[in-house]
TORLOZA-841448 format. One record per residue (C-alpha): x, y, z. Coordinates in pm, whole numbers. Example, Ala and Ser with C-alpha at 12.3 -4.5 7.8 and 13.67 -1.06 7.14 Angstrom:
% TORLOZA-841448
x,y,z
1230,-450,780
1367,-106,714
***
This chain:
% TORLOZA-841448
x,y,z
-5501,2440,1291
-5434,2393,1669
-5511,2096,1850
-5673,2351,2140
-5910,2539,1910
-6012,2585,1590
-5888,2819,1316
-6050,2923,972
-5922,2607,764
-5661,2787,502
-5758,2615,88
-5435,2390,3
-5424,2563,-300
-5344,2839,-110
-5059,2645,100
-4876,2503,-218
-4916,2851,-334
-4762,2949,-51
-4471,2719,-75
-4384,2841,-433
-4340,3180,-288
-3969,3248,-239
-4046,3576,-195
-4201,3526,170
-4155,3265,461
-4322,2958,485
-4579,3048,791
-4554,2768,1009
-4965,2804,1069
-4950,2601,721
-4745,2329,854
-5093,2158,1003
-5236,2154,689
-4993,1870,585
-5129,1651,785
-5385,1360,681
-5373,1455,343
-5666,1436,95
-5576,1217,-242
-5699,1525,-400
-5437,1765,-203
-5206,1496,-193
-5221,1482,-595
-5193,1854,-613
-4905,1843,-377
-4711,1595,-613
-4762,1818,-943
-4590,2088,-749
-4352,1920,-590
-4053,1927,-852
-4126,2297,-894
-4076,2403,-540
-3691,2547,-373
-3445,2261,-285
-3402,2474,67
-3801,2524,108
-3873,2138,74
-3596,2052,332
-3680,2324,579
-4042,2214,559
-3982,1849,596
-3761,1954,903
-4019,2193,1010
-4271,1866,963
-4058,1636,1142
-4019,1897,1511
-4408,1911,1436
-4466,1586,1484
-4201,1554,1794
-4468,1795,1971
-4790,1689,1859
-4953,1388,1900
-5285,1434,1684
-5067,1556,1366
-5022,1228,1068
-4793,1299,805
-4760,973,591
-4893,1084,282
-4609,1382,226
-4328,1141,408
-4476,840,132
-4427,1087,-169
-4096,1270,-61
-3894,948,26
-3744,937,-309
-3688,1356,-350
-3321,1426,-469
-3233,1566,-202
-3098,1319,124
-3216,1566,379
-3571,1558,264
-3539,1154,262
-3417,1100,563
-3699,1355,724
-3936,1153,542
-3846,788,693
-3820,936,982
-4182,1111,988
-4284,741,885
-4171,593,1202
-4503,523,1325
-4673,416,1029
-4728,10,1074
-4801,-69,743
-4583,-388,683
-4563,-263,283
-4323,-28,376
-4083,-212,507
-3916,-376,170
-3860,-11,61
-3691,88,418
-3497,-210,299
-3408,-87,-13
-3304,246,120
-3085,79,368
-2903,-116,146
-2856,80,-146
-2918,459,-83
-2592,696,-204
-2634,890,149
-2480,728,543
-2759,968,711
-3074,819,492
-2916,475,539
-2878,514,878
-3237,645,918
-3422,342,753
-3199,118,919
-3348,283,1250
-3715,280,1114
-3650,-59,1046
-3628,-152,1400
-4017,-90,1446
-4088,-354,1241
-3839,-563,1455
-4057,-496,1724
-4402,-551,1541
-4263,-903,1473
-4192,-978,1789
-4555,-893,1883
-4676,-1092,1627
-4853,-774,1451
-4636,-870,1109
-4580,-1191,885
-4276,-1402,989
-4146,-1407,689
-4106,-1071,683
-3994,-1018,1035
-3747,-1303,901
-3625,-1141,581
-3568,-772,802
-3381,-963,1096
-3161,-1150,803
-3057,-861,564
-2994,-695,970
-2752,-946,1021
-2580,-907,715
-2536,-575,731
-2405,-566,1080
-2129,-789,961
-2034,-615,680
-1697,-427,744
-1752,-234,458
-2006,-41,596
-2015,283,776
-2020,258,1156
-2312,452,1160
-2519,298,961
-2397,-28,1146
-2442,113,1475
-2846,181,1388
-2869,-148,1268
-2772,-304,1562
-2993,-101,1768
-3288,-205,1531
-3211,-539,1655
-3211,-499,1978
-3558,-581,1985
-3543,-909,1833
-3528,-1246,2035
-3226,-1390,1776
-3039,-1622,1917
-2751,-1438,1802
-2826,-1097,1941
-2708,-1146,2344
-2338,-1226,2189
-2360,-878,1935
-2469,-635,2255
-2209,-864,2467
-1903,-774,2191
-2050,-429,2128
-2041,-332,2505
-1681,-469,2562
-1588,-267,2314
-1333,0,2346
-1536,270,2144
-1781,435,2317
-2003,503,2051
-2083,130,1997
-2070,70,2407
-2328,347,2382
-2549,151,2117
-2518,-162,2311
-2712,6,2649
-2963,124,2417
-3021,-224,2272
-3004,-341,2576
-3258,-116,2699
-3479,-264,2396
-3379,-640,2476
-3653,-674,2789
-3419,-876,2919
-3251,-798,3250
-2900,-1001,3213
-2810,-694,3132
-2880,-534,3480
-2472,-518,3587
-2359,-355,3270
-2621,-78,3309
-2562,-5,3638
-2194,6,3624
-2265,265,3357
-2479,468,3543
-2141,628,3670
-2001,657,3296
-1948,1029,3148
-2161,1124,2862
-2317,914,2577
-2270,585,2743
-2378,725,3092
-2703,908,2878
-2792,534,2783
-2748,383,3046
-2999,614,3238
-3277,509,2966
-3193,146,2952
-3262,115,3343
-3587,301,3276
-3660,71,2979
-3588,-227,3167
-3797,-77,3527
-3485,-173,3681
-3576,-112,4069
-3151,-146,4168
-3145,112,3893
-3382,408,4147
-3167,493,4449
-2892,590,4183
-3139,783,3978
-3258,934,4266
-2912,1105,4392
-2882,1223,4051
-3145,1439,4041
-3057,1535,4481
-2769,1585,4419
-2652,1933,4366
-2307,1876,4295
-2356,1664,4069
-2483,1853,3784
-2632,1712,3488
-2699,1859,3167
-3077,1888,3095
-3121,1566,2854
-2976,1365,3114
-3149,1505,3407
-3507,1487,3158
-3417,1108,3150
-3353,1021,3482
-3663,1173,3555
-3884,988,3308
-3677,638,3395
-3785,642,3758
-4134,729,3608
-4131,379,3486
-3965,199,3769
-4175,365,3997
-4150,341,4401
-4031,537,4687
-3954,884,4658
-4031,896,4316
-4325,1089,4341
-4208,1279,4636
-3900,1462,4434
-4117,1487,4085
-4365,1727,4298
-4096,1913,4466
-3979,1996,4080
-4296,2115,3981
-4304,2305,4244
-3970,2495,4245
-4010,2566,3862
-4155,2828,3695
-4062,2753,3338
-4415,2649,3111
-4199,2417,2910
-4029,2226,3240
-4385,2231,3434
-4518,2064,3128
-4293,1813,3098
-4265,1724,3468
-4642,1686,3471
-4655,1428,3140
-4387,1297,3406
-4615,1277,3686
-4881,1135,3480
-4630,852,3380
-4567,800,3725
-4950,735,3790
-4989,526,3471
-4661,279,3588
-4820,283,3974
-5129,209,3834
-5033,-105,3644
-4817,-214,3971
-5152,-172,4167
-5340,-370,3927
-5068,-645,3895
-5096,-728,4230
-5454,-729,4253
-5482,-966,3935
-5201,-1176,4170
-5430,-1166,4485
-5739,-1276,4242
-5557,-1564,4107
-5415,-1670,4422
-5762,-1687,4563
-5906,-1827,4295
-5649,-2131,4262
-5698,-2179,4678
-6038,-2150,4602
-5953,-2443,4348
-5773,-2643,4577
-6025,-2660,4814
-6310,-2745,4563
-6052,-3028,4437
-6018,-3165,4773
-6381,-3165,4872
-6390,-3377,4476
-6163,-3602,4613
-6365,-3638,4928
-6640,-3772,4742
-6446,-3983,4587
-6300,-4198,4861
-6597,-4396,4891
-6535,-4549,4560
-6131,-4542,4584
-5959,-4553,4888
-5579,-4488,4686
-5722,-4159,4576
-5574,-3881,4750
-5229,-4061,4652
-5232,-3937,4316
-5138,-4107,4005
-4900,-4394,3970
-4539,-4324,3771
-4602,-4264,3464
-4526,-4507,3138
-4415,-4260,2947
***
């Protein structure tokens, strides 16, 4: 069923029915019916899950996962919940990854478990990335410690185990990028110096995760890297709203020598969405109107809108600054006219308080 308008709502019976057919394609007008499962269609699902194609289950989970990429309304925990422990890696790894936005904190021992013990690098790799989430929830305060503890700790070791795949190592240290470790700064600082670009790569995008801008030099110097690192580099400046980041980003996308491949030029475009400021608007609207390409216009308007949402918080930052300030003048003069009363009864009053004891 669409999100824009409503379809005759196909029986489930009829889906899994569907699914069992190897004699037809899959339609992909059954893929919405996956969504916000039923414990009734979600019980029927798992009695016919064993019984349906090894190629069928990992094209739908795929077919699931570009789904949800596109639309926002679509929730597909309950299918992701019972196919994270198929046989099959492909179908696991789909299935963490379709669980990326579910917060509940339960499933983080299992993305745990996966990480440390699954047979497959991808499906490792993949919870180790999921795991990152709950990195962030912790550092929001929307999980236990002690569990934002325990992730950050098994993390660590994992990081600095040799005997690990880089991969898997790589997405681990991007998962902690969020956190506030004390040890963190010196992993992105070693991972960045580092001679292989994959791992200077994953040290921009945990840097572009750390909210922290010590990193400003590194990701501007990269801004003129090739590639991967330069890719990152272009997000982490958006991530961080790094303004010395915008004139660069800006003669990227003016320049027409310098041509970029479409993921690159896609985000530079949403980066100086989030920093914001001069010109930014100015060369967004030019896009949308030289294009005539649905999927483009689309995306520069979500752009646009970005743009509107980032100016609007600017806008009503400095406001909130211009109340405050008021308000604490307006404090400062309602203190002073309190002290003026209070001459009368102590001349030594408008000298403040003696040194203190302590």
């Amino acid at each position: 069923m669409s999100k824009n308008h409503k379809t005759k709502v196909i029986p489930f019976d009829q889906v899994i029915a569907a699914l069992l057919d190897n004699s037809k394609p899959f339609s992909p007008t059954h893929l919405h019916r996956f969504s916000d499962l039923t414990v009734e269609n979600l019980n029927d699902l798992k009695t016919a899950w064993s019984k349906i194609e090894k190629e069928r289950k990992a094209s739908l989970m795929k077919d699931l996962e570009d789904l949800n990429n596109h639309d926002t309304l679509v929730c597909f925990d309950g299918i992701s919940q019972m196919a994270i422990d198929d046989p099959d890696p492909r179908v696991r790894a789909c299935s963490i990854t379709l669980l990326w936005e579910c917060d509940d904190d339960r499933l983080a021992p299992k993305f745990i478990e996966i990480m440390q013990h699954d047979p497959d690098e991808v499906v490792r790799a993949t919870a180790a990335s999921t795991l990152g989430m709950f990195v962030y929830l912790g550092e929001l305060e929307e999980i236990p410690g002690k569990l934002l503890k325990k992730i950050e700790t098994v993390l660590l070791e994992i990081i600095n185990n040799p005997a690990e795949s880089n991969l898997v190592r790589r997405r681990v240290f991007e998962a902690l990028g969020y956190s506030s470790r004390e040890e963190v700064p010196a992993l992105i600082e070693k991972a960045y110096h580092m001679e292989d670009e994959q791992w200077q790569a994953s040290a921009l995008f945990a840097m572009g995760r750390s909210v922290d801008n010590r990193w400003e030099k590194y990701i501007l110097e990269s801004l003129d890297s090739q590639d991967e690192i330069q890719f990152e580099a272009v997000r982490a400046a958006g991530e961080l709203e790094l303004e010395s980041a915008r004139e660069r980003l800006l003669e990227m996308l003016k320049n027409e020598d310098e041509e970029l491949d479409d993921d690159l030029r896609d985000a530079a475009i949403w980066s100086l969405t989030k920093i914001g400021g001069e010109d930014v608007r100015d060369v967004i609207e030019k896009m949308i109107d030289e294009t005539d390409d649905e999927e483009e216009l689309e995306f520069l308007q979500n752009a646009l809108d970005n743009l509107e949402f980032t100016e609007g918080a600017e806008l009503f930052g400095m406001v909130d600054l211009e109340a405050n300030t008021e308000k604490e003048g307006l404090d400062f003069v309602l203190d002073l006219d309190a002290k003026d009363e209070d001459e009368d009864d102590d001349p030594d009053s408008l000298l403040g308080p003696g040194p203190s004891n302590n």
